[in-house]
C-alpha positions as CSV (number, residue, x, y, z in Angstrom):
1,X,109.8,240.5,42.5
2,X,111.0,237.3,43.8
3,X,108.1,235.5,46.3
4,X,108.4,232.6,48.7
5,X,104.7,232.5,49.4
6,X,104.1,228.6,50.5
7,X,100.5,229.2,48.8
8,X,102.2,229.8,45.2
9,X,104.1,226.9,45.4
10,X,103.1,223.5,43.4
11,X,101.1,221.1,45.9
12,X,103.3,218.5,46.0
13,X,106.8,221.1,46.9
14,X,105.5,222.8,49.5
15,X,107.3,222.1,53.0
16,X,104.6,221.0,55.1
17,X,104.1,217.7,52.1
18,X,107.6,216.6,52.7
19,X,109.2,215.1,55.6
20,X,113.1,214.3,54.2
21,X,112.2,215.2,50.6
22,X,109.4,212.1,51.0
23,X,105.7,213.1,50.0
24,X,103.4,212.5,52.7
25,X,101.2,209.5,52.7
26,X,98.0,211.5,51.4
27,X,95.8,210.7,48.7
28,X,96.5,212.8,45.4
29,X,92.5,212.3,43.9
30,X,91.2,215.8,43.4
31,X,87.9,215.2,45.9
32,X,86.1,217.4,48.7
33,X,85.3,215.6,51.8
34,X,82.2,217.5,53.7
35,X,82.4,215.3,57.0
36,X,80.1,215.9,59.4
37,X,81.2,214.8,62.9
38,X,78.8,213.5,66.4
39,X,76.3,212.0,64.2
40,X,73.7,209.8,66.7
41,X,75.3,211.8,69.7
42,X,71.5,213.2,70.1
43,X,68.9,213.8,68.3
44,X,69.7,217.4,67.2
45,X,73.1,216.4,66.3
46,X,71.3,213.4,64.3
47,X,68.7,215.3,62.3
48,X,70.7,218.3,61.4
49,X,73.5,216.1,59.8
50,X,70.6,214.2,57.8
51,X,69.1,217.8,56.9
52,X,72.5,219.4,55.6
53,X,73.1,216.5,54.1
54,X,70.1,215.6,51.8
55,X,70.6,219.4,51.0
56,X,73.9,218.4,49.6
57,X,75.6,220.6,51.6
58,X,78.2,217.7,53.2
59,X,79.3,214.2,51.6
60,X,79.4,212.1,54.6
61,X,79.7,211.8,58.6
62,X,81.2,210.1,61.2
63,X,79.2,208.4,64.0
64,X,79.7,208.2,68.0
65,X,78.3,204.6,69.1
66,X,76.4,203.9,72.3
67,X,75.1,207.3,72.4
68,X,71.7,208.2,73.1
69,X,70.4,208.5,69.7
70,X,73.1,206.2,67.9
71,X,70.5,203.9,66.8
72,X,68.0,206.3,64.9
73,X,70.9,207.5,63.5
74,X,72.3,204.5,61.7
75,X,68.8,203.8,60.7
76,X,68.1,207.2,58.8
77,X,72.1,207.0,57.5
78,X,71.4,203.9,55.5
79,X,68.0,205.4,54.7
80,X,69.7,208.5,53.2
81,X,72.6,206.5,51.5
82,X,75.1,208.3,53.5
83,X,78.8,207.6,53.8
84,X,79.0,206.7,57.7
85,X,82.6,206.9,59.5
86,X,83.4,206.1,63.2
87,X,83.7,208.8,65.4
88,X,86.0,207.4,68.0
89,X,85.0,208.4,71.8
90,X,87.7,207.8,74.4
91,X,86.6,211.2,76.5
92,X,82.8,211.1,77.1
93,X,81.0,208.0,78.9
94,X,77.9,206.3,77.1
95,X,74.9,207.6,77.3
96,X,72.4,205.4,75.6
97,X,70.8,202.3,77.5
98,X,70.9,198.9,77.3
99,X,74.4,198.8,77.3
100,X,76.5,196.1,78.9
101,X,78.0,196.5,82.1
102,X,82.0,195.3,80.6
103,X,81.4,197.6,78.0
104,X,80.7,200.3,80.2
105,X,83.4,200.0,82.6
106,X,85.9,199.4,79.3
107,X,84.7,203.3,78.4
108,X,84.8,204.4,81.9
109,X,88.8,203.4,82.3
110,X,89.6,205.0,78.6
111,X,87.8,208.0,79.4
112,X,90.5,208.6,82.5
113,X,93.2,207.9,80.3
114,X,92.2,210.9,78.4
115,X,90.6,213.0,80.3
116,X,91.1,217.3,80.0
117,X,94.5,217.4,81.6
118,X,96.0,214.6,80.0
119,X,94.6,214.7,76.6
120,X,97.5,216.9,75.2
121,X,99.7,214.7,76.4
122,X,98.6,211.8,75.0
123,X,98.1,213.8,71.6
124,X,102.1,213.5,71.8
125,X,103.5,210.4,73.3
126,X,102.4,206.6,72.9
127,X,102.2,205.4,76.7
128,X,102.2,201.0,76.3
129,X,100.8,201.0,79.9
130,X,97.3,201.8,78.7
131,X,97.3,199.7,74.9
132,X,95.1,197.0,75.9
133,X,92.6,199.4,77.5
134,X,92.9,201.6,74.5
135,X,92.1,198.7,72.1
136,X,89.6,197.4,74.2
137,X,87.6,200.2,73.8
138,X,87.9,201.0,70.3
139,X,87.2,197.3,69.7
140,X,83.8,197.9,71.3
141,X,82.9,201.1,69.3
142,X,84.1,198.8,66.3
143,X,81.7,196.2,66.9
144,X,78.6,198.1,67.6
145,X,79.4,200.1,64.4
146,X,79.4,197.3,62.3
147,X,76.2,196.1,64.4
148,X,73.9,199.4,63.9
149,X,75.7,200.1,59.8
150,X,75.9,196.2,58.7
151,X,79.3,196.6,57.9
152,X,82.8,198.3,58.6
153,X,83.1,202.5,59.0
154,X,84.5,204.2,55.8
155,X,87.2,205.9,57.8
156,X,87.4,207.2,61.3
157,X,88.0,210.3,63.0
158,X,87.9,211.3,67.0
159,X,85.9,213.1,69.3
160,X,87.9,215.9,71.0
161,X,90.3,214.9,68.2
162,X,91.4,211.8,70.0
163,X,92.3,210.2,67.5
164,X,95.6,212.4,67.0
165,X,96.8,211.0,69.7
166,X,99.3,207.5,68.7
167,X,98.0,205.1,71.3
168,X,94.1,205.4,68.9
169,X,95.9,206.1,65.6
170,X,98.2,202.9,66.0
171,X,95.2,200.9,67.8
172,X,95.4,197.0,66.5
173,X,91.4,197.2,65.9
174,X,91.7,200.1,64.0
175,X,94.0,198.8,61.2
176,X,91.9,197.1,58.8
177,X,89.7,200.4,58.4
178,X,93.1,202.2,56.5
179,X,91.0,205.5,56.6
180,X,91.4,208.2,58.6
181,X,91.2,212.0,59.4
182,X,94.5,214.0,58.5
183,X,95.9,214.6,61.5
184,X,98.3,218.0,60.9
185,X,95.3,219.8,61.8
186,X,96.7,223.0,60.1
187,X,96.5,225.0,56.8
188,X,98.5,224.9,55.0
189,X,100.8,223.7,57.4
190,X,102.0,225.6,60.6
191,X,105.7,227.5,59.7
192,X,108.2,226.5,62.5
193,X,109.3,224.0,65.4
194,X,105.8,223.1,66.3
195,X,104.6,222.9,62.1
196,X,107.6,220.5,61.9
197,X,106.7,218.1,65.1
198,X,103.2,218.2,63.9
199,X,104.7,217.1,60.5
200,X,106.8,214.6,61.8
201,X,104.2,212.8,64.2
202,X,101.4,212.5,61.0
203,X,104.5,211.1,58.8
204,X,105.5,208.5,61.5
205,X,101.8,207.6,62.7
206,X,99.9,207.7,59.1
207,X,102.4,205.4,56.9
208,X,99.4,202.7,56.7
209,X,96.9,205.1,56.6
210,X,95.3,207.0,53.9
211,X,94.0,210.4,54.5
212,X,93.6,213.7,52.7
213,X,96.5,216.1,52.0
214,X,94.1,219.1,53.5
215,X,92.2,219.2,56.4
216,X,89.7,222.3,57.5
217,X,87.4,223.5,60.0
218,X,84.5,224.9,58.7
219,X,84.1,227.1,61.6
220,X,87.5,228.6,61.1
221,X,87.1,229.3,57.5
222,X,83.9,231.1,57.6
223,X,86.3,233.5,60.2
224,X,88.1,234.4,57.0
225,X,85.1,234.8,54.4
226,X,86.9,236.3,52.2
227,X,89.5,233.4,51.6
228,X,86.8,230.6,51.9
229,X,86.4,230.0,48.2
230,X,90.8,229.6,47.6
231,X,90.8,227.4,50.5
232,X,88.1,225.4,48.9
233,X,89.5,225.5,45.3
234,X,92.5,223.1,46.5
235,X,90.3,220.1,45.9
236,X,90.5,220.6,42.2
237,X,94.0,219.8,42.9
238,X,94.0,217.1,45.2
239,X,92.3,216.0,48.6
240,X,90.4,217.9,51.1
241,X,88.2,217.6,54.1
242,X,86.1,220.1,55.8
243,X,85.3,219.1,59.5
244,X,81.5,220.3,60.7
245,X,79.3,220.1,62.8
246,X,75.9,220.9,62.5
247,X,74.8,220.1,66.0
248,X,76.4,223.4,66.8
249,X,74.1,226.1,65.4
250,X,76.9,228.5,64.7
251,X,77.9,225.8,62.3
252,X,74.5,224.9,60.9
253,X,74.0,228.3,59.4
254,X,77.4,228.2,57.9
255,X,76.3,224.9,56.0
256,X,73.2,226.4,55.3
257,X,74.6,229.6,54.0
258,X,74.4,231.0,50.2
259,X,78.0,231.3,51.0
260,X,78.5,227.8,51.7
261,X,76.7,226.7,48.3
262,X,78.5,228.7,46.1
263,X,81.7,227.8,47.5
264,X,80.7,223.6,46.6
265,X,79.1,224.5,43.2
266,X,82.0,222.4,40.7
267,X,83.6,221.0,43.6
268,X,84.4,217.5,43.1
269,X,82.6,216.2,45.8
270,X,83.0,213.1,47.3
271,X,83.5,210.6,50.4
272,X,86.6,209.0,52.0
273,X,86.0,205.9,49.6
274,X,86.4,207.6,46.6
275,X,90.6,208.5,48.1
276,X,93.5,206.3,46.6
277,X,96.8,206.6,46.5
278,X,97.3,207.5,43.0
């Protein structure tokens, strides 16, 4: 019997890879990124990360910046030895103190850019009227990362997924990083007109990016136990990322889980420095 299943097909053939018979600018190293997002948000957020991940149960995180417990959190990452991203916040002010008023006021304007209603929006279309504050912003984040980490994030992702939007993805300040989080947002791929935009927008924003061909949410796979450990199994083929986040307890007890172990034991596990194009 003849199949067309997408999930039979080889990696690099399947429809949502190709945009014009092109492969997708995604790294090809077998690896399984555990990346845990809203590190230093708070202290909960903070200590569960560092828990989960001395337990081996995730490979790295990303970190929000002028948040209240931002510092401690840098301080116990490079403690730890832990793979530290930027978790880019254009949507929620600052809440730790100290900081200075410019600053402040730079988050403030972003944060109305992409507020609730407008968020989708700018997930779509790149708007030049608000670059500069955009940059502006993210050049802030950017420098008080490489303040509290000593040097430059290993990728970077976005709070509220921000960062699918084009206006952060294309961000001038953001270049020199050449990491970031897939931004499909789908498994494999979504069928249909919206599959194919989604397609279309990663191919077009991503061409100086490198990223990972897979991108999950672990709270979406544990949904559908039963098809955790195929999902998983892709990394021995090529690149994946799990999104987490263990401030949420739903999501802590998933990275706790026997579950969870067993699906990691022989994964190739590993951190966005360890992606290349070959």
């Amino acid at each position: 019997m003849q199949t067309d299943s997408v999930a039979t097909l080889p990696l690099d053939a399947r429809p949502e890879n190709r945009i014009r018979g092109e492969l997708m600018p995604a790294s090809q190293v077998p690896r399984l990124i555990v990346n845990a997002d809203d590190f230093g948000r708070n202290t909960e957020a903070t200590d569960r990360t560092i828990e989960v991940f001395r337990a081996g149960r995730i490979t790295s995180a990303t970190a929000m910046v002028h948040m209240e417990d931002s510092e401690r959190a840098a301080a116990l990452a490079l403690e730890a030895g832990m793979p530290v991203g930027l978790h880019v916040n254009l949507t929620d002010p600052f809440t730790a103190t100290g900081i200075p008023a410019s600053v402040r006021a730079r988050q403030r304007k972003a944060c109305r850019h992409f507020s609730p209603g407008r968020l989708r929006l700018r997930s779509w279309s790149f708007d030049p009227r608000i670059r500069r504050d955009v940059e502006s912003a993210v050049a802030d984040q950017l420098q008080r990362f490489e303040e509290l980490y000593g040097g430059p994030p290993s990728h970077f992702d976005g709070h509220k997924h921000v960062h699918c939007c084009p206006n952060v993805v294309l961000a001038a300040p953001l270049r020199p990083i050449g990491r970031a989080r897939n931004g499909l947002r789908a498994w494999p791929g979504a069928r249909g007109a919206m599959g194919a935009l989604r397609a279309v927008r990663r191919a077009l924003t991503y061409r100086r990016l490198l990223t990972t061909r897979y991108f999950l949410d672990i709270d979406k796979l544990f949904r559908d136990p039963d098809s955790l450990a195929a999902r998983i199994g892709a990394c021995r083929e090529t690149s994946v990322e799990v999104m987490a986040h263990p401030g949420f307890p739903h999501e802590l007890r998933a990275l706790r889980s026997p579950l969870w172990g067993q699906a990691l034991e022989g994964s190739p596990l590993g951190s966005y420095g360890d992606l290349s194009r070959a």
